[in-house]
Structures are given as structure tokens and as C-alpha cells.
C-alpha positions as MATLAB code, in Angstrom:
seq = 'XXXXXXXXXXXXXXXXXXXXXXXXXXXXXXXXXXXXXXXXXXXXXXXXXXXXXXXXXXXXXXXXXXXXXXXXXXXXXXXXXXXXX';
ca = [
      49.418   78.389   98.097;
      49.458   81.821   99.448;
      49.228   80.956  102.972;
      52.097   78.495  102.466;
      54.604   81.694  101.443;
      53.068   83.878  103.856;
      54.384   81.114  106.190;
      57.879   80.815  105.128;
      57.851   84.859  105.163;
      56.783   84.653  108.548;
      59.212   82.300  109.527;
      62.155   83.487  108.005;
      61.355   86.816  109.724;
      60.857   85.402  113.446;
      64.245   83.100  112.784;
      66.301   86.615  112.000;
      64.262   87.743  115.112;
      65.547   85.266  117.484;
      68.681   85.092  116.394;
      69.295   88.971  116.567;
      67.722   88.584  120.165;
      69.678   85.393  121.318;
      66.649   83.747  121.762;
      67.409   79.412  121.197;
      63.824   78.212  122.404;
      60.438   80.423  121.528;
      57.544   79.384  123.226;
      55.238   81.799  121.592;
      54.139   84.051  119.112;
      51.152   86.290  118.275;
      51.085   87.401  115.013;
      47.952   89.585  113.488;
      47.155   88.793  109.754;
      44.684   90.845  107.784;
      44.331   90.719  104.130;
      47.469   90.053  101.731;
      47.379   92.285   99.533;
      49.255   91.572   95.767;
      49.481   93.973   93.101;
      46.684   92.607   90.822;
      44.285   91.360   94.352;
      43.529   91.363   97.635;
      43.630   87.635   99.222;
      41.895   86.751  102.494;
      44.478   84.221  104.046;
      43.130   81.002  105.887;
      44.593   80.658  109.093;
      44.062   77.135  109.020;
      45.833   76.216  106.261;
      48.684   78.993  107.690;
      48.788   77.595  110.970;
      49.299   74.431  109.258;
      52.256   76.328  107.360;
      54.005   78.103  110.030;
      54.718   74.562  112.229;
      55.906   72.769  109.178;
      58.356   75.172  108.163;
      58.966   75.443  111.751;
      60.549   72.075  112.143;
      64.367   72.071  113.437;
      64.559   75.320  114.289;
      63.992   77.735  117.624;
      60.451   77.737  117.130;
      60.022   74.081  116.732;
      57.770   73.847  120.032;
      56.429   77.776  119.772;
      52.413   78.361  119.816;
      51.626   80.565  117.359;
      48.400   82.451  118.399;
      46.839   84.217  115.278;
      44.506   86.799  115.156;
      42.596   87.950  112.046;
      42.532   91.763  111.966;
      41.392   94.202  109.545;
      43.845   95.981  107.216;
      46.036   94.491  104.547;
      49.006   93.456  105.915;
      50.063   91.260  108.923;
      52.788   91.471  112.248;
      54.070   90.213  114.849;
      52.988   91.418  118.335;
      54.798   89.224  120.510;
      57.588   86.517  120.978;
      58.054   84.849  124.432;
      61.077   82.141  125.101;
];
């Protein structure tokens, strides 16, 4: 369930991205994700199941067609490094 928001969050955020930038096609992102942290845990995120997430929500919009290229990283938080059109 948490990946799922994590993946809205991430798309919301890259949708605000490419629209502030112009951008109408992205053919990529890198994004780092380390552990989510909540105020009563610490979740380890599958990227799997966020993958899975991030192209579904994707759908219809600019990053419809992007390859998102995840990389698990230590720390609790996540970002993105990189957005190509």
C-alpha cells in the first residue's frame, strides 16, 4: 500500500516538474529510494511493487512512455536525480 502512495507522490512531483520545465514527452527518470520513514516506523519500499505503481499512475500523462530507473540507496528518504525528454 505504501509503495502505491509513494508512487502517486512521485508522480505528482515529476508532473509539476515537467510542466514547470515545458517538458510534453519524458523519456526517463532516475529516482533513488531509501527507506520511508513514518512517524510510528521505518518501511523498506519494494521497488517492484513501486515500479509497478509509478507506470500505472503514469498513464495519460508526459511520462506515459518514461523508464523509470530506480536505485535503492541508503537513508530514509528518496529523489529524483534525473529527467531526460
Amino acid at each position: 500500500m505504501h509503495d502505491f502512495l509513494l508512487a502517486k507522490e512521485i508522480i505528482e512531483t515529476l508532473k509539476k516538474i515537467a510542466l514547470n520545465k515545458g517538458i510534453i514527452k519524458v523519456k526517463s527518470v532516475d529516482i533513488e529510494i531509501g527507506m520511508i520513514t513514518h512517524t510510528d516506523h521505518t518501511e523498506d519500499i519494494n521497488l517492484e511493487n513501486l515500479e509497478f505503481g509509478l507506470k500505472n499512475i503514469a498513464k495519460n500523462t508526459a511520462l506515459e512512455k518514461a523508464e523509470f530507473r530506480i536505485k535503492k540507496v541508503s537513508g530514509n528518504n528518496w529523489r529524483i536525480n534525473k529527467i531526460s525528454a
